[in-house]
Kinemage of the C-alpha trace (Angstrom):
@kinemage 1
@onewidth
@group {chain A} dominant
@subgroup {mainchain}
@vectorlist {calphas} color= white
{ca unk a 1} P -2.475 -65.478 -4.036
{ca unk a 2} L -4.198 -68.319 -2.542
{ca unk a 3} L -8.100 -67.795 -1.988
{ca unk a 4} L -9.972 -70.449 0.659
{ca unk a 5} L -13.252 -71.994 -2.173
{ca unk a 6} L -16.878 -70.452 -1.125
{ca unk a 7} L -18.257 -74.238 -0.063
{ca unk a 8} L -15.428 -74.481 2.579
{ca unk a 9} L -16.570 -74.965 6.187
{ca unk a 10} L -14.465 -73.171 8.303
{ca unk a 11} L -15.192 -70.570 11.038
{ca unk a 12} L -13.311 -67.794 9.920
{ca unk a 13} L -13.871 -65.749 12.704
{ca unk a 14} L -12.507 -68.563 15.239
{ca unk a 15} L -9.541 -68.586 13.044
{ca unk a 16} L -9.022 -64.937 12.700
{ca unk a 17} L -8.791 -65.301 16.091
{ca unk a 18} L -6.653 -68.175 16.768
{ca unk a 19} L -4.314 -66.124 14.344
{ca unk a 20} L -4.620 -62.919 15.687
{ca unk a 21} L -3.788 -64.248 19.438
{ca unk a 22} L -0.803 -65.905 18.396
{ca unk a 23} L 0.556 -63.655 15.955
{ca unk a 24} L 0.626 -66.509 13.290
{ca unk a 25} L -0.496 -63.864 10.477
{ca unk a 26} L 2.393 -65.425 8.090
{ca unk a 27} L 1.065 -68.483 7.678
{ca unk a 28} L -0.757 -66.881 4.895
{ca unk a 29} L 2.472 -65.614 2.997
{ca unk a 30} L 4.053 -69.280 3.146
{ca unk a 31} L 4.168 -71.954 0.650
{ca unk a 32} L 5.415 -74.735 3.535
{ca unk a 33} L 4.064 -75.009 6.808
{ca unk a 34} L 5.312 -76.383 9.851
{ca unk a 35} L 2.630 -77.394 12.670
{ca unk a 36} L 3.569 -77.512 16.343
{ca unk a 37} L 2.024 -77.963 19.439
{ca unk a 38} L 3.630 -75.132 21.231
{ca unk a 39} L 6.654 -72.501 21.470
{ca unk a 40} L 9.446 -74.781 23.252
{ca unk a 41} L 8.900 -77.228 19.439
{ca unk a 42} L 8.709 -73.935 17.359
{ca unk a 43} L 11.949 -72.757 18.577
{ca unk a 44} L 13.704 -76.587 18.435
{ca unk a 45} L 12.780 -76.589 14.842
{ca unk a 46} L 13.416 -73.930 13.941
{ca unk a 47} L 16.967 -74.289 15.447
{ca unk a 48} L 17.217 -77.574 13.625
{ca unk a 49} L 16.075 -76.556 10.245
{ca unk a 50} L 18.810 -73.538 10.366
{ca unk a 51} L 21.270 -76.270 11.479
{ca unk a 52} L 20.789 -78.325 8.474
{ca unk a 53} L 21.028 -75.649 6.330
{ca unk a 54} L 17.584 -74.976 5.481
{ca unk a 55} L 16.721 -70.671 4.609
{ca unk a 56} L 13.375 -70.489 5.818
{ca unk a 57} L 12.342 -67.259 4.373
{ca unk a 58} L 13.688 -68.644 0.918
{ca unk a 59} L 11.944 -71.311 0.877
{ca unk a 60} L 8.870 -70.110 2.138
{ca unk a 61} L 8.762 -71.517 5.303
{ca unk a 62} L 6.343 -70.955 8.278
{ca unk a 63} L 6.996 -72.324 11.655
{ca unk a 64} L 3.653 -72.045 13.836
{ca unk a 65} L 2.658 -72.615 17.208
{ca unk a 66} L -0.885 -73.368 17.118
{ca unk a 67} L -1.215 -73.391 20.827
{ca unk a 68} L -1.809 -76.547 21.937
{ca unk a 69} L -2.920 -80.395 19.980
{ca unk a 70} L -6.213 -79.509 20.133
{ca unk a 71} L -5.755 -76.532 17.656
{ca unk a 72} L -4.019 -77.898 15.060
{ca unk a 73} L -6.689 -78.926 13.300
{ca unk a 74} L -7.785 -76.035 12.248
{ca unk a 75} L -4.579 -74.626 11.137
{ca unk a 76} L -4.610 -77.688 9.006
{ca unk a 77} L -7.893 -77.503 7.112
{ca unk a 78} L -6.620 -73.750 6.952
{ca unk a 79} L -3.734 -74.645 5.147
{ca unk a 80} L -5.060 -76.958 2.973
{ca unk a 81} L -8.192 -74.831 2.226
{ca unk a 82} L -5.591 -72.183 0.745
{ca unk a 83} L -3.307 -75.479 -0.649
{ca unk a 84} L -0.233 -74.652 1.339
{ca unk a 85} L 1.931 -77.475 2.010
{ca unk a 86} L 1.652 -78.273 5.999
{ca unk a 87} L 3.435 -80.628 8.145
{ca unk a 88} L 2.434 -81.398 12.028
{ca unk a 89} L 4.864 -82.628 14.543
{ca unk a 90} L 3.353 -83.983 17.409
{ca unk a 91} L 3.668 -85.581 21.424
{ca unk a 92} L 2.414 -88.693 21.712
{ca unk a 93} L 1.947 -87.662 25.498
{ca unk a 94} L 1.517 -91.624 26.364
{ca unk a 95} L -1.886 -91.975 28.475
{ca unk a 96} L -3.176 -89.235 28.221
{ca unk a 97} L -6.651 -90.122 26.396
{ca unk a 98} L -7.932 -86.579 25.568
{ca unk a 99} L -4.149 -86.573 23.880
{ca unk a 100} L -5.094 -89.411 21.660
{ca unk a 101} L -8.432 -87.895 20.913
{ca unk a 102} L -7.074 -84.656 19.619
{ca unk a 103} L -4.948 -87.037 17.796
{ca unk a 104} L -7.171 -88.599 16.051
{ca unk a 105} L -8.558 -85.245 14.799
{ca unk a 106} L -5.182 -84.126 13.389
{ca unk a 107} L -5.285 -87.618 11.478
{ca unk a 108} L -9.039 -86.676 10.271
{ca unk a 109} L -8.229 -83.219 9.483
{ca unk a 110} L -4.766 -84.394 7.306
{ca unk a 111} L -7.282 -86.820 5.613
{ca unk a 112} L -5.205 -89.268 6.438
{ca unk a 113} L -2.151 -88.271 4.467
{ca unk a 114} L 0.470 -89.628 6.719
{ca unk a 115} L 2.958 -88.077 4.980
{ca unk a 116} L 2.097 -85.205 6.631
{ca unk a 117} L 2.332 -86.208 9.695
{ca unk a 118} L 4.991 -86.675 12.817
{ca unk a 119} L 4.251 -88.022 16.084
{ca unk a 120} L 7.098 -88.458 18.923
{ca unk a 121} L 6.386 -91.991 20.217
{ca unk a 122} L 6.536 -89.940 23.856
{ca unk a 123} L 7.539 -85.959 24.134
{ca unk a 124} L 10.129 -83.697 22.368
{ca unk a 125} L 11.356 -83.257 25.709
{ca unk a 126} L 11.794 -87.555 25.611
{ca unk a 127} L 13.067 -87.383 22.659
{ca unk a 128} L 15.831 -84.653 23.405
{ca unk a 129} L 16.690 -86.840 26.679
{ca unk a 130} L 15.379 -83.902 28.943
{ca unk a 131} L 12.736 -83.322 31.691
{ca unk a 132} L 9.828 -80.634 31.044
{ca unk a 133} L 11.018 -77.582 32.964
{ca unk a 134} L 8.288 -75.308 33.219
{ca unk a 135} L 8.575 -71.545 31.584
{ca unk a 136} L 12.721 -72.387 30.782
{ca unk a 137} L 11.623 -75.436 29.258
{ca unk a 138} L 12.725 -73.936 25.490
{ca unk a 139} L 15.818 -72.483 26.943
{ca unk a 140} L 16.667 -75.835 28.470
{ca unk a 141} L 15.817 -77.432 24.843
{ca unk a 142} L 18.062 -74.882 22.892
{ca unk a 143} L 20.590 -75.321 25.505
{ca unk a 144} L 21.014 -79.150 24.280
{ca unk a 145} L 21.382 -78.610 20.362
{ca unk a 146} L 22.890 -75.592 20.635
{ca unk a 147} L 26.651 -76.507 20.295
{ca unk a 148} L 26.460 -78.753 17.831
{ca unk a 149} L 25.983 -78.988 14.262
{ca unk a 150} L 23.180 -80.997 12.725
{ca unk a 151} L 25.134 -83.912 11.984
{ca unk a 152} L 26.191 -84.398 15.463
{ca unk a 153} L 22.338 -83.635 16.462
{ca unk a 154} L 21.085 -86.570 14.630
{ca unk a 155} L 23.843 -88.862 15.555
{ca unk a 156} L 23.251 -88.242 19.605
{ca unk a 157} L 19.485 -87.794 19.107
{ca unk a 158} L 18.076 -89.585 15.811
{ca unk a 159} L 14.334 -89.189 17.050
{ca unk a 160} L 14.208 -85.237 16.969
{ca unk a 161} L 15.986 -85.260 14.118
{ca unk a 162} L 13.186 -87.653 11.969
{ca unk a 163} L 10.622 -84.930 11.139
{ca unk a 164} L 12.936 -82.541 10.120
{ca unk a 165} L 14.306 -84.828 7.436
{ca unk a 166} L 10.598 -85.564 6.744
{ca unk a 167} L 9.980 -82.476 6.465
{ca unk a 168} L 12.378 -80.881 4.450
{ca unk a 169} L 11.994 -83.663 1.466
{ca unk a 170} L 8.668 -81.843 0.858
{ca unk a 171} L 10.121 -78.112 -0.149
């Protein structure tokens, strides 16, 4: 059982919180870690790592949706406080300066470890050749992988496909 060290500085009871509101209580039972921004990326990868082949619950894996960029830095110094293994996949979202300044957090909060790290050059959405679609927007996403196998998935869209491979070299 992991235990966060005394001298850590986090606020547990934003965190408890953060948790608690988006039922991500099982981040705490994992050994691997998978940080996205919302529930449309969630559900994509975790379509895509059952399409390659990958057990989550035997390996220990945790898909989260932190709720947004700007709170995935604190799932990450969680995670690393307790030393389980995390991964963030990340939107570029091109322009959009407070974007790039949650960013940049992430980054600080990985400690720079790039190998920890995935950002879309644009959107999953981009990256999936789709359009944001409001509330069906995972629906539409799952709609696109759906019939095909993993191989096919990286051969007709190489860029989704990147931090899974990533990914998956680290459990």
């Amino acid at each position: 059982m992991n235990q966060v060290p005394v001298a850590t500085k986090l606020d547990f009871n934003r965190l408890h919180l953060k948790l608690q509101a988006k039922g991500n209580g099982d981040i705490f039972f994992a050994r691997h870690v998978l940080l996205t921004e919302g529930q449309d990326d969630k559900a994509v990868f975790a379509e895509l790592l059952e399409k390659k082949g990958v057990d989550c619950s035997a390996k220990s894996i945790s898909i989260v949706d932190c709720g947004g960029k700007a709170q995935i830095p604190d799932y990450v110094c969680l995670c690393l406080a307790l030393g389980i293994d995390c991964y963030v996949v990340i939107d570029a979202d091109s322009g959009n300066a407070s974007s790039a300044s949650a960013t940049k957090k992430i980054q600080n909060a990985l400690q720079g470890d790039a190998a920890r790290f995935h950002e879309f050059p644009d959107t999953l959405e981009a990256a999936l050749k789709a359009r944001k679609s409001g509330s069906a927007n995972a629906q539409q996403l799952l709609q696109i992988i759906e019939s095909l196998d993993y191989a096919a998935i990286k051969n007709s869209y190489p860029e989704i496909c990147c931090p899974i491979e990533e990914f998956v070299k680290r459990v």
